[in-house]
C-alpha positions in Angstrom: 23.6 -26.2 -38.3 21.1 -22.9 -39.0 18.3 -25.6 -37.1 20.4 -25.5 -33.9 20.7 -21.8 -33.9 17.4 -21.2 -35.1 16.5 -23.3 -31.8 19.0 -21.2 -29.6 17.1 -18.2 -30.8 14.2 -19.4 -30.3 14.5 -20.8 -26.6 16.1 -17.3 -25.4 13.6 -15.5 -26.7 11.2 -17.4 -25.0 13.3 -17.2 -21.9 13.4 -13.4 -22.2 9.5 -13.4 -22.9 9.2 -15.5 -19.6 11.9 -12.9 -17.8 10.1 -9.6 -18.9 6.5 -10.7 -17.9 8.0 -11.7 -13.9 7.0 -8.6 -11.4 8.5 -8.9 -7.9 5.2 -6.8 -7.3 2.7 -8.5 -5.3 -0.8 -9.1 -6.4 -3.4 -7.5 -5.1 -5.7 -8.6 -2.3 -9.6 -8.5 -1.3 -10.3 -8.0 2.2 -13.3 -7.4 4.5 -13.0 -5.0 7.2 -14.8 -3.0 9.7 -15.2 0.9 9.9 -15.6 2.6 12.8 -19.3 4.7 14.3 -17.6 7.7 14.2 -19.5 10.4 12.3 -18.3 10.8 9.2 -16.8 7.3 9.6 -13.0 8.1 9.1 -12.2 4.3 7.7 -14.8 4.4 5.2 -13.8 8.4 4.1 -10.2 7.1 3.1 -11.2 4.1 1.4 -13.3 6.2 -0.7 -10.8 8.8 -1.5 -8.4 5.9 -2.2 -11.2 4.5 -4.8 -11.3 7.7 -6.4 -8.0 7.9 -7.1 -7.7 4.7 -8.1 -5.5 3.1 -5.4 -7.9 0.6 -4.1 -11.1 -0.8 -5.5 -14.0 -0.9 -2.9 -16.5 -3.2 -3.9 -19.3 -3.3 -1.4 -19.8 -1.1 1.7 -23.1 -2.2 3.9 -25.0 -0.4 6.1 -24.5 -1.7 9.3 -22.9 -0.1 12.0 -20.3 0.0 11.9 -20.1 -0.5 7.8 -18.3 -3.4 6.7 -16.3 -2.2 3.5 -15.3 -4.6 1.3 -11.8 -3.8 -1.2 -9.6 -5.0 -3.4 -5.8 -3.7 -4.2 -2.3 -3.4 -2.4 -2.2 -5.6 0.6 0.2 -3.1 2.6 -2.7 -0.4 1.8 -5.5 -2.4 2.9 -3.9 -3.6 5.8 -3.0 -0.2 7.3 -6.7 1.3 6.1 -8.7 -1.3 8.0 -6.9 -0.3 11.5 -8.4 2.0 14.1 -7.0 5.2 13.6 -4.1 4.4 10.9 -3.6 6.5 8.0 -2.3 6.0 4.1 0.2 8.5 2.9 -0.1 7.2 -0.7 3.1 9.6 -1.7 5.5 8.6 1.6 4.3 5.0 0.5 3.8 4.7 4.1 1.0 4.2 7.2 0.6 6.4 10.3 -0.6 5.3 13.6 0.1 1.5 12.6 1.8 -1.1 15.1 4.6 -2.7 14.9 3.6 -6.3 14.5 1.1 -5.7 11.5 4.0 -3.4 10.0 6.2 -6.5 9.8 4.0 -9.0 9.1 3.8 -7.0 5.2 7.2 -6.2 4.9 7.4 -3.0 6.3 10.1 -0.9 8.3 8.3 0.0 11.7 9.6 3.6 13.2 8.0 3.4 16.8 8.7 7.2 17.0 9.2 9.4 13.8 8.8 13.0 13.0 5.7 14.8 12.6 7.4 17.0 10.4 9.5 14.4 8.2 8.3 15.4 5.1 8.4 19.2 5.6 11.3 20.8 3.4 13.4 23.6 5.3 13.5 24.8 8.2 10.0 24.6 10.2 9.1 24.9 13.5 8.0 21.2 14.3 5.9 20.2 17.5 8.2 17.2 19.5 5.3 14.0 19.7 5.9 10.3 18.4 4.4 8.9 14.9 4.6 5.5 15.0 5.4 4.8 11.3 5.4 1.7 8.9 7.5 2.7 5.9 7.6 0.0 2.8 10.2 0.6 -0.1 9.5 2.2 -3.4 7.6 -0.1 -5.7 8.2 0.7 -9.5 4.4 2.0 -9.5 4.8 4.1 -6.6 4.6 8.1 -6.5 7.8 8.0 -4.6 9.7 6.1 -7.3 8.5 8.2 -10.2 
């Protein structure tokens, strides 16, 4: 009898084990993409600052122009980073200037036409133009879940 509970012990713990170690997070991703022959290159600028604070790892930026950059982390980041003109809000957990279809395609909310101002507190005076938005959910690692 204390073998069969020593088993049941046993095989929930290793069940728990198995639970605890499961992340809903997605792993990250290495892409290649292109930056643009702006001067200073507005693609490559982010992706740096991004390195730096340890959001993304870039791995390899050429020479060409334009560069090709090549990085490793979030998919939703790199995705938004490697479009003309888009921008990572790494606190909103969200990306400016993105379309609708690529927003989607990684799981996020697309807002065609959101405020300018949205993440002004109070009362401000805010200019009336369209930010197309793609907006993913908090992850457990995110600023905005913390």
């Amino acid at each position: 009898m204390t073998t069969l509970y020593r088993l049941m012990f046993l095989t929930i713990a290793i069940l728990l084990t198995g639970c605890a170690g499961y992340s809903t997070e997605k792993p990250p991703v290495t892409k290649v993409f292109k930056g643009s022959n702006q001067k200073p290159d507005p693609v490559l600028k982010q992706a740096m600052a991004l390195d730096k604070a340890g959001v993304i790892k870039v791995q390899m930026v050429t020479r060409s122009l334009p560069p090709q950059i090549k990085a490793t982390g979030p998919d939703k980041i790199l995705s938004c980073i490697s479009q003309p003109n888009a921008r990572w809000l790494q606190h909103q957990n969200e990306c400016e200037f993105t379309d609708q279809k690529s927003c989607e395609s990684i799981g996020g909310t697309y807002n065609g036409c959101a405020s300018a101002c949205r993440h002004m507190s109070g009362d401000v005076m805010c200019i009336q133009v369209c930010i197309p938005v793609c907006s993913y959910s908090p992850t457990k690692d995110s600023p905005t879940n913390k």
